[in-house]
Structures are given as C-alpha cells and as structure tokens.
Z-matrix of the N, CA and C atoms (Angstrom, degrees):
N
C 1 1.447
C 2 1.523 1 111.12
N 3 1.297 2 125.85 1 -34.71
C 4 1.609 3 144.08 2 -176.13
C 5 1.619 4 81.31 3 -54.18
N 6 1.465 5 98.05 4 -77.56
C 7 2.005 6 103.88 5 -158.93
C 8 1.665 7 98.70 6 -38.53
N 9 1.328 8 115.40 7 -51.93
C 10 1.944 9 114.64 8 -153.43
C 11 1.794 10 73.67 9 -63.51
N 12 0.968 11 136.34 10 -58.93
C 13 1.746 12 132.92 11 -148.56
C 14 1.839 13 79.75 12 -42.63
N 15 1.414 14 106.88 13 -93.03
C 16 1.202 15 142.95 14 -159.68
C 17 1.622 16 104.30 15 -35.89
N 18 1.404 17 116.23 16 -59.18
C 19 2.108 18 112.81 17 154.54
C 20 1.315 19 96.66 18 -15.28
N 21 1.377 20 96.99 19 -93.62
C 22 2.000 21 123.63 20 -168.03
C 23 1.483 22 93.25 21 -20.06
N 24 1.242 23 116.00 22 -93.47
C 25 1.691 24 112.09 23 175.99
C 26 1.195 25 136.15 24 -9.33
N 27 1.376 26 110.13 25 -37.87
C 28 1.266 27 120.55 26 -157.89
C 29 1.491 28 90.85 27 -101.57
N 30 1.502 29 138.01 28 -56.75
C 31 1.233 30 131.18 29 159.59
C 32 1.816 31 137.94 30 -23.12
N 33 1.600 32 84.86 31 -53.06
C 34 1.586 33 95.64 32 159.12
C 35 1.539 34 123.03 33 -68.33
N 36 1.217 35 121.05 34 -20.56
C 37 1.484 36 124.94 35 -176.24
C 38 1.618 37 101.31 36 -92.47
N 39 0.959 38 125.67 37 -25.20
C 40 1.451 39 132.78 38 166.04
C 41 1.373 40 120.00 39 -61.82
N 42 1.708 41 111.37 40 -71.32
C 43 1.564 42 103.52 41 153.28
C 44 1.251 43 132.37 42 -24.52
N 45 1.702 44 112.74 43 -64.40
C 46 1.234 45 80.01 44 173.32
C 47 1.287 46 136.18 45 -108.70
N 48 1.253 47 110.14 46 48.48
C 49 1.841 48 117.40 47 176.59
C 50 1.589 49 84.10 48 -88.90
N 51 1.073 50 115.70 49 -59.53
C 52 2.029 51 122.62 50 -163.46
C 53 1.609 52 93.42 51 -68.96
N 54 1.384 53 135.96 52 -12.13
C 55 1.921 54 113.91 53 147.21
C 56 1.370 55 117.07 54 -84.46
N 57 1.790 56 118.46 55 -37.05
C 58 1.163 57 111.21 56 -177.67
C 59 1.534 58 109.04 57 -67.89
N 60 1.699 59 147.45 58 -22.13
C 61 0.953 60 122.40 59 138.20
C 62 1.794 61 156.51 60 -56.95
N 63 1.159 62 83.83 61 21.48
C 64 1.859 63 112.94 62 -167.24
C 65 1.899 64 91.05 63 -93.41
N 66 1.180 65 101.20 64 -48.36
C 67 1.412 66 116.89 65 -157.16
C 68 1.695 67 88.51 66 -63.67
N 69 1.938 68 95.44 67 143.46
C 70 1.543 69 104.00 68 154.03
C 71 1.883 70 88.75 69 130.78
N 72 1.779 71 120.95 70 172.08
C 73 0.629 72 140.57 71 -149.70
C 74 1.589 73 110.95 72 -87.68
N 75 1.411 74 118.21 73 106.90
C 76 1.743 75 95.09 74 162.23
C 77 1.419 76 104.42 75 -133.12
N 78 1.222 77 103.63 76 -177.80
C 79 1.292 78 132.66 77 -172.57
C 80 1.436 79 131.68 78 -144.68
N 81 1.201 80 130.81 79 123.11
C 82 1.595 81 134.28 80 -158.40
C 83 1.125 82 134.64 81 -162.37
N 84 1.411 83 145.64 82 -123.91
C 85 1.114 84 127.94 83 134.08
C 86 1.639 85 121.03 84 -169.08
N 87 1.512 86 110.71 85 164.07
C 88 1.502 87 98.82 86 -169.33
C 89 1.707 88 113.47 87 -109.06
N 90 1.269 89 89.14 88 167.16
C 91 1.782 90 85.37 89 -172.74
C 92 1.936 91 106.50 90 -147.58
N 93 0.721 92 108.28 91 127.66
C 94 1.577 93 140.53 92 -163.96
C 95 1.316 94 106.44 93 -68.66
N 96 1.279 95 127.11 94 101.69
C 97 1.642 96 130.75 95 176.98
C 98 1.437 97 112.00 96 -47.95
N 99 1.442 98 114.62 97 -21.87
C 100 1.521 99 106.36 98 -147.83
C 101 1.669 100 111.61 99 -134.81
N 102 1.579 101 114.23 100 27.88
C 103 1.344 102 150.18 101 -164.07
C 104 1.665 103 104.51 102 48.76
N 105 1.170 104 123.40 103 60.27
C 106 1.332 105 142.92 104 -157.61
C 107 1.850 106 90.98 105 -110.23
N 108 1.146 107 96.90 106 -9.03
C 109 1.606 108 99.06 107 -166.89
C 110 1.708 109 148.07 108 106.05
N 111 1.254 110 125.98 109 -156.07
C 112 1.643 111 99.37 110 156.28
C 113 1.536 112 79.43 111 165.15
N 114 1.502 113 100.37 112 159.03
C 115 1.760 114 125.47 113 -174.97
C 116 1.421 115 113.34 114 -168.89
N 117 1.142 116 96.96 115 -161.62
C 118 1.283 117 109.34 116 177.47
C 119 1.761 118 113.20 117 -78.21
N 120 1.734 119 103.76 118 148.42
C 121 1.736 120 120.21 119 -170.86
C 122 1.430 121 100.06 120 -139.56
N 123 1.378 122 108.25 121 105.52
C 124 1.476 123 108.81 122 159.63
C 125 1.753 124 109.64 123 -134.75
N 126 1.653 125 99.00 124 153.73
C 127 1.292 126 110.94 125 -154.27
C 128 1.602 127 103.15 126 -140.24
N 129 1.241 128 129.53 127 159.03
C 130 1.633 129 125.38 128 168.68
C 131 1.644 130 88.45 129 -145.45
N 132 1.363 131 86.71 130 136.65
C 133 1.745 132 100.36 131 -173.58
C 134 1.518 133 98.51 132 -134.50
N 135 1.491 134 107.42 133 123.89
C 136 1.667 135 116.17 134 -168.85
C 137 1.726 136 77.89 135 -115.92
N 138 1.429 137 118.51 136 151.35
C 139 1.520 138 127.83 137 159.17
C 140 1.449 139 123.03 138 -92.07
N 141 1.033 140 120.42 139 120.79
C 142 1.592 141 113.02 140 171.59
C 143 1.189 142 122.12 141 -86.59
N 144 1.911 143 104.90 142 -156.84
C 145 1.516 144 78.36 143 165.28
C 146 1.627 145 118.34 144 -125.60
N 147 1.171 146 153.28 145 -178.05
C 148 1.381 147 159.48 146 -112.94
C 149 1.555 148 110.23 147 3.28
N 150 0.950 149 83.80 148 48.57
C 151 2.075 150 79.23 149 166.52
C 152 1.797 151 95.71 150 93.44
N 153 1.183 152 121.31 151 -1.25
C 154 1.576 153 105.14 152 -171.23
C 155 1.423 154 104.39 153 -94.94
N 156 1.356 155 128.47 154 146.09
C 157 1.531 156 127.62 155 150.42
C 158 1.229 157 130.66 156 -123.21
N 159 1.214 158 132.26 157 166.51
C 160 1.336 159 134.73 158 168.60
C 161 1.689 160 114.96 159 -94.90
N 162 1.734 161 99.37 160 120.64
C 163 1.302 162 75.52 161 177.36
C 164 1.450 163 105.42 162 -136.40
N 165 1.282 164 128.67 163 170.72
C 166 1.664 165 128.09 164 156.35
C 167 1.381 166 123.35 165 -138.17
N 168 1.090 167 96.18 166 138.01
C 169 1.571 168 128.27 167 -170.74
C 170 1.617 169 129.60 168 -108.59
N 171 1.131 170 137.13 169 120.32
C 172 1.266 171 168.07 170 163.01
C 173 1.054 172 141.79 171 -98.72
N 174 1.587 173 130.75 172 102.06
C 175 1.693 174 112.36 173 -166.76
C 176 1.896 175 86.29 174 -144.48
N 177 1.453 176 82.49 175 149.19
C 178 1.542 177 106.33 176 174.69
C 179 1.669 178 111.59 177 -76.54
N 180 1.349 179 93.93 178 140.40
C 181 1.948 180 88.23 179 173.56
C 182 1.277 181 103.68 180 -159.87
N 183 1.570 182 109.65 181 114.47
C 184 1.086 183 118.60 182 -178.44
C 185 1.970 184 131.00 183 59.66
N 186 1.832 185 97.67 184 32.89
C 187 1.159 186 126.81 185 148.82
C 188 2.083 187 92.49 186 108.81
N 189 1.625 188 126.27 187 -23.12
C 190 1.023 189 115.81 188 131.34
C 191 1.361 190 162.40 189 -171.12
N 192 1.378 191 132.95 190 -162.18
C 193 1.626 192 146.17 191 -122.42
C 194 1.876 193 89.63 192 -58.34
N 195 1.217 194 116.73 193 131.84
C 196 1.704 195 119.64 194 157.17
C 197 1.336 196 99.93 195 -110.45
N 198 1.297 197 105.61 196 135.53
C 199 1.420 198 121.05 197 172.98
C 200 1.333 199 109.12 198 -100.65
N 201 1.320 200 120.72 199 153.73
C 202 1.319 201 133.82 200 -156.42
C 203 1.519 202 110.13 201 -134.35
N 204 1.324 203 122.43 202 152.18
C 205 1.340 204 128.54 203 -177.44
C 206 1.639 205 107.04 204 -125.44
N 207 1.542 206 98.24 205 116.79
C 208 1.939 207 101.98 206 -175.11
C 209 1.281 208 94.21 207 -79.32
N 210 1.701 209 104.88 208 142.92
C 211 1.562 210 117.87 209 -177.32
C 212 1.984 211 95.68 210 -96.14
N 213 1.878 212 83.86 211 -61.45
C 214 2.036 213 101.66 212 165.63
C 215 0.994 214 114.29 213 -127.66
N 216 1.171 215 113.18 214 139.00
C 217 1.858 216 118.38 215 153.42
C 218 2.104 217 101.69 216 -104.89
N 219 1.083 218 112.82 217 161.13
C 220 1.213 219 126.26 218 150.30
C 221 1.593 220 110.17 219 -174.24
N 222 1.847 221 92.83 220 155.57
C 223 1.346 222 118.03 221 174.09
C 224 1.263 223 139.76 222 -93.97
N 225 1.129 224 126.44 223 114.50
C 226 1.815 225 112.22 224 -167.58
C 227 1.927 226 94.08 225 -127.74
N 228 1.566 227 109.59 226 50.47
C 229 1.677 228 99.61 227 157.91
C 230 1.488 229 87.91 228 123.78
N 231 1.690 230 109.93 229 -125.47
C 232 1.459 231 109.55 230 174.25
C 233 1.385 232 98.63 231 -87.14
N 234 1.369 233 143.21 232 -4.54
C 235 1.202 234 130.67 233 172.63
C 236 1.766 235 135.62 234 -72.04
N 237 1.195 236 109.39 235 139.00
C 238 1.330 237 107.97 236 -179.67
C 239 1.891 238 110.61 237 -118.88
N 240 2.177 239 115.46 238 139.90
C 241 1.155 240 80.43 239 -160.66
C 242 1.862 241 65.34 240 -129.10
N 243 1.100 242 127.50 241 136.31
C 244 1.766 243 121.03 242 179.02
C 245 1.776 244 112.35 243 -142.80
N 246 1.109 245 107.35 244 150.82
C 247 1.746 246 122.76 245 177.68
C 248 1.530 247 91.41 246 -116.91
N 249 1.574 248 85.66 247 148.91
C 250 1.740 249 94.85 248 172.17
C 251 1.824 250 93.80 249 -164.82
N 252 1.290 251 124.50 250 143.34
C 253 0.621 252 167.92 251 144.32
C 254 1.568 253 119.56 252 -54.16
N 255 1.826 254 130.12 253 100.16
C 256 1.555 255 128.53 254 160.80
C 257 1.103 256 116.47 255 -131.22
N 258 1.450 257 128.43 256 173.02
C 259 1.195 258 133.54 257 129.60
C 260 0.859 259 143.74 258 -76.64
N 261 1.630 260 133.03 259 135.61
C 262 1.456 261 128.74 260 -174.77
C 263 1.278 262 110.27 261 -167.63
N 264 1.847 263 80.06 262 107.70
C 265 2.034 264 105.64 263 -170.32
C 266 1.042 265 111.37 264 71.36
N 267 1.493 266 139.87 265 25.84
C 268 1.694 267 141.18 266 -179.87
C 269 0.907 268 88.90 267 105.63
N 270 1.480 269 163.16 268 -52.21
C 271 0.874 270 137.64 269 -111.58
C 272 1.843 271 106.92 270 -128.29
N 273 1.474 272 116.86 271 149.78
C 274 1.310 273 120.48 272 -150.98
C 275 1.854 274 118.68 273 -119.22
N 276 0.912 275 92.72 274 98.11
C 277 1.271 276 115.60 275 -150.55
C 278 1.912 277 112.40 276 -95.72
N 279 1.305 278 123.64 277 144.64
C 280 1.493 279 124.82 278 165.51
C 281 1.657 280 113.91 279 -124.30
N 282 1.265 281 98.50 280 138.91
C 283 1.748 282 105.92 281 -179.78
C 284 1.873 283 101.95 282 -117.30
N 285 0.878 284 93.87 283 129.13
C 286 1.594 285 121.62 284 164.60
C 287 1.599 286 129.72 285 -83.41
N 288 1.558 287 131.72 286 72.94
C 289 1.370 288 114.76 287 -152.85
C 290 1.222 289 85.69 288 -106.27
N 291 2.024 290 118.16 289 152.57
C 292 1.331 291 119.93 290 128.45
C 293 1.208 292 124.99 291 -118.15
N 294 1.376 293 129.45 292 148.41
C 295 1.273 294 121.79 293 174.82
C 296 1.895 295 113.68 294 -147.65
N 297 1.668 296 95.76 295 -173.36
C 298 1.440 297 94.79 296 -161.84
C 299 1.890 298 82.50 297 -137.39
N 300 1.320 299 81.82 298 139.61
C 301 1.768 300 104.31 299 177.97
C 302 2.224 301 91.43 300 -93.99
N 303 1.037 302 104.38 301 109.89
C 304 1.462 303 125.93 302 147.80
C 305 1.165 304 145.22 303 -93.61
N 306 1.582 305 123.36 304 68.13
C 307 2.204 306 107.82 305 -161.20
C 308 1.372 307 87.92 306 83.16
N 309 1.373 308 107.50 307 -134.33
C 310 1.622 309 116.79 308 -167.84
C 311 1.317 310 100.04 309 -104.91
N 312 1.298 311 135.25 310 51.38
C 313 1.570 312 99.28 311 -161.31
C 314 2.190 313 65.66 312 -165.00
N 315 1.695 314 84.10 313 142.04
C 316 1.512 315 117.22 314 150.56
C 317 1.200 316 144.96 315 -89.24
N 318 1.272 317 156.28 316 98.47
C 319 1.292 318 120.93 317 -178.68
C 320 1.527 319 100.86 318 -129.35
N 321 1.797 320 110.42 319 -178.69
C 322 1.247 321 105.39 320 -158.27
C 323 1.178 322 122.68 321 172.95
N 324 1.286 323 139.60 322 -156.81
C 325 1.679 324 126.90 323 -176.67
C 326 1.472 325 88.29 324 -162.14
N 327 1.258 326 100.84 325 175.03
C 328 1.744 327 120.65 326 -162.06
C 329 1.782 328 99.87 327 -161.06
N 330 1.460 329 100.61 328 146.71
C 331 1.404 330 110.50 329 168.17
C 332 1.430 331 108.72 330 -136.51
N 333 1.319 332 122.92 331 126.62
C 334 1.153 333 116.37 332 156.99
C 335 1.629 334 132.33 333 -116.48
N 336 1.480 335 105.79 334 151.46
C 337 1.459 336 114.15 335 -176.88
C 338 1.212 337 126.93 336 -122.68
N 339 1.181 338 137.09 337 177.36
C 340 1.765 339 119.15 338 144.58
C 341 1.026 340 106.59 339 -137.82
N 342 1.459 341 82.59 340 -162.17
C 343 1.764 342 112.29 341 -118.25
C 344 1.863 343 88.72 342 -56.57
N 345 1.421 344 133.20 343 -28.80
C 346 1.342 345 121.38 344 175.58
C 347 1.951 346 115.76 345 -83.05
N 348 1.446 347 104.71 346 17.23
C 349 1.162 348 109.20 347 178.17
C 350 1.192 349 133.76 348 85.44
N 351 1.762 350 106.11 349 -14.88
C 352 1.772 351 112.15 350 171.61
C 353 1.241 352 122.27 351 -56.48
N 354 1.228 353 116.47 352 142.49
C 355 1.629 354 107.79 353 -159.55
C 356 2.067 355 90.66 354 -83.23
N 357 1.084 356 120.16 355 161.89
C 358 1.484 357 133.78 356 -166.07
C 359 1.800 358 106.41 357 -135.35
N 360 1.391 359 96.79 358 -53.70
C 361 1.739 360 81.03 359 174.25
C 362 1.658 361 87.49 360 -156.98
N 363 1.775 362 103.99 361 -179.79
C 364 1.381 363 111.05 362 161.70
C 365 1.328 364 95.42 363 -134.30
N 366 1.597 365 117.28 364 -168.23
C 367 1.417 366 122.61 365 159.64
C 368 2.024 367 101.85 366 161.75
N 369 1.477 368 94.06 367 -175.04
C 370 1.546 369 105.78 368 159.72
C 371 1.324 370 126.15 369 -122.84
N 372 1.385 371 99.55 370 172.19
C 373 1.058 372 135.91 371 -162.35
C 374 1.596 373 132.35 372 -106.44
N 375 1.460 374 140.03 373 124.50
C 376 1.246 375 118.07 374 162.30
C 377 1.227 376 114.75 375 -156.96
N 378 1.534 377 119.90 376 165.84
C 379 1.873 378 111.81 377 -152.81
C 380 1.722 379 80.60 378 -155.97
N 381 1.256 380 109.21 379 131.78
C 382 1.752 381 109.34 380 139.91
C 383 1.807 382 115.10 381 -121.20
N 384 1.449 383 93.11 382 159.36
C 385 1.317 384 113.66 383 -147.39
C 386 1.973 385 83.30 384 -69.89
N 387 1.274 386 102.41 385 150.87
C 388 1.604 387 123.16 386 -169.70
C 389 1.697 388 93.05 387 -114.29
C-alpha cells in the first residue's frame, strides 16, 4: 500500500513538473489557412493547478495589437487547449487554440467563430519561448 501511495505521488509530481514547464513567455506568429492573413502571436502561459492555467494572449492584425479575453485555458502535459474572446473591426469574435510545447517552442492551429458560431477563419500557430 506504501509503494501504490508513493507511485501516485510521484505521478502527480510529474504532471506537474511537465505543466510547470509549459509556463513562461513566447512569441510568434499566426497565419490564416484561408488568406485571412497572419502577424504577430504573443502569449504568457502561467500553470495552475488541476490542469487549469492562466493565460494571455495578443495577436497583431493588420499592423495592430488585438487584445483578447481568455474564456479557458487548460493543460494536459506539453499541451495547451484555450478560448478567448476579441474584437476585430466591431465585430466579436472567439478563437479556439490547441497546441503542443516542443523544446522551447509551441506550435498549433486556431479556429475562429462568432459570437453566433459561424466558423470565420482557421489557421496556425507558432511561439518560441522569450
């Protein structure tokens, strides 16, 4: 019973060493499957705890910065899965990212919709750690 305790422990302390290395600053940029465009992507990803994080997000469009409002972030390892919420040109928009922490570096894809759910664009994503 000691060993199963002491496994368990050791599993949970693993998890979250491989989120607490997720966490920290990058910068990159995204690009638009569907000539929707592409700019600059920067992000800061803090880890919480059961899988939750804090994160914030920033992307360039059309020379500039839209700020974004996280609905979720969560962590499942090197993965990151987050909603956010912007504006762009009046108009009110949600992005869907997932991605994968590699070395220092993220990469990933994005969907966006609005607010009635029509899909608007997709594309990827990529960030190295700052």
């Amino acid at each position: 019973m000691k060993i199963l305790k002491f496994a368990l422990v050791c599993v949970v302390a693993l998890v979250a060493a491989i989120a607490a290395d997720v966490a920290g600053r990058y910068a990159g940029e995204w690009k638009s499957n569907g000539g929707g465009g592409n700019g600059a992507f920067r992000m800061t990803l803090d880890s919480g705890s059961a899988g939750a994080c804090k994160l914030e997000v920033t992307f360039a469009f059309s020379g500039s910065d839209v700020k974004t409002s996280v609905r979720e972030c969560k962590l499942s390892g090197s993965k990151v899965d987050a909603t956010y919420d912007f504006d762009l040109v009046g108009n009110q928009l949600r992005s869907h990212i997932v991605g994968e922490l590699k070395g220092d570096a993220i990469q990933g894809t994005y969907q966006t919709t609005s607010t009635d759910g029509s899909q608007v664009d997709d594309g990827v994503w990529n960030a190295s750690r700052q």
